[in-house]
C-alpha positions in Angstrom: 154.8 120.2 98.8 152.9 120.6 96.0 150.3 123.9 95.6 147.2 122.1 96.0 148.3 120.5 99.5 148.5 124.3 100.1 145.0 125.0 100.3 144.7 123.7 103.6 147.0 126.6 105.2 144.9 129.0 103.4 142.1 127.7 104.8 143.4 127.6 108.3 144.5 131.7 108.0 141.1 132.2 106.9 139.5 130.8 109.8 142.2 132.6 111.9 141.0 135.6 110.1 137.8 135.5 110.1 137.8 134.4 114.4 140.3 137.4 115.0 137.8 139.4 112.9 134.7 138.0 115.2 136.8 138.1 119.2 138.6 140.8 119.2 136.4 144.2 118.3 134.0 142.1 120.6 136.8 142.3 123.6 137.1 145.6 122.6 133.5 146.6 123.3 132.9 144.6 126.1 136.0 145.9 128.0 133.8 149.1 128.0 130.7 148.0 129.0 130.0 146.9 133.1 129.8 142.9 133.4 130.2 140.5 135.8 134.0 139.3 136.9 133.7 135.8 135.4 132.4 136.9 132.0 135.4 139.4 131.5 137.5 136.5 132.5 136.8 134.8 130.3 136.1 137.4 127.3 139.9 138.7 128.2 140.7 135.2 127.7 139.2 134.4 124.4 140.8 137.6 123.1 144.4 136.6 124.3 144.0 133.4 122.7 142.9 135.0 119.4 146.0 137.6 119.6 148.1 134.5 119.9 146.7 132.1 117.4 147.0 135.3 114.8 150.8 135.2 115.4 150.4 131.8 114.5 148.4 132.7 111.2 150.9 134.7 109.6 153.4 132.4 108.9 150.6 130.1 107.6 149.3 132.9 105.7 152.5 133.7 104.1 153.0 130.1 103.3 149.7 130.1 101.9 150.7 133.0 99.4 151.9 129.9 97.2 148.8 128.3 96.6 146.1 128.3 93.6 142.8 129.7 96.2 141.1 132.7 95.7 144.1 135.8 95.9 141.5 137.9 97.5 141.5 135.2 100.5 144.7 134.5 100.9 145.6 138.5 100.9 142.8 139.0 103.1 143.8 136.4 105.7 147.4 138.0 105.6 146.0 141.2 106.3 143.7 140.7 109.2 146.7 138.5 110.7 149.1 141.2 110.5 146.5 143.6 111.9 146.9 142.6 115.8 150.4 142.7 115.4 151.1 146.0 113.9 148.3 147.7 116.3 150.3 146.5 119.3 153.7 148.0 117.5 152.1 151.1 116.8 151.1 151.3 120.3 154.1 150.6 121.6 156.1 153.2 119.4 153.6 156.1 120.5 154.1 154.8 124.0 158.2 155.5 123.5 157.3 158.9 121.4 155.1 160.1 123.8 157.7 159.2 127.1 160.7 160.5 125.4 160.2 162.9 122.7 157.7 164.9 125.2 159.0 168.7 126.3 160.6 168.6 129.8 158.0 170.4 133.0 
């Protein structure tokens, strides 16, 4: 494949990105506020399907790491795709920190 057919996984991350940048801080907010059951349905949703599709976006954004566009976008995309990820791992380690590494009652 040659670099310039790349350009279409960058642009694919990007868009990942940029909707992962968009849904999911708006989850976040809503999941504080009081709303109706069918609108947090669906906002819980729409953020489940982001998380997903930016596991998706990494290897496209890795693989996109070979093309000629912008560096800033292709390193941005890789970033914001990662984020999800590594949030959910940090939580997950403090969880197991917190349950075993606490002093005994």
């Amino acid at each position: 494949m040659t670099r310039k057919n790349l350009r279409g996984f960058t642009t694919i991350s990007f868009g990942i990105a940029l909707c992962v940048i968009i849904v999911l801080p708006v989850s976040v907010c809503t999941a504080f506020m009081a709303i109706d059951k069918p609108a947090e349905r669906f906002i819980q949703t729409l953020a489940a399907f982001t998380f997903f599709l930016s596991i998706v976006g990494i290897p496209l954004s890795i693989t996109s790491m070979f093309s000629k566009e912008n560096p800033v976008k292709r390193v941005f995309a890789l970033i914001v795709n990662l984020s999800p990820l590594c949030l959910l791992l940090f939580v997950l380690i403090a969880e197991f920190a917190d349950e075993f590494l606490r002093t005994a009652p």
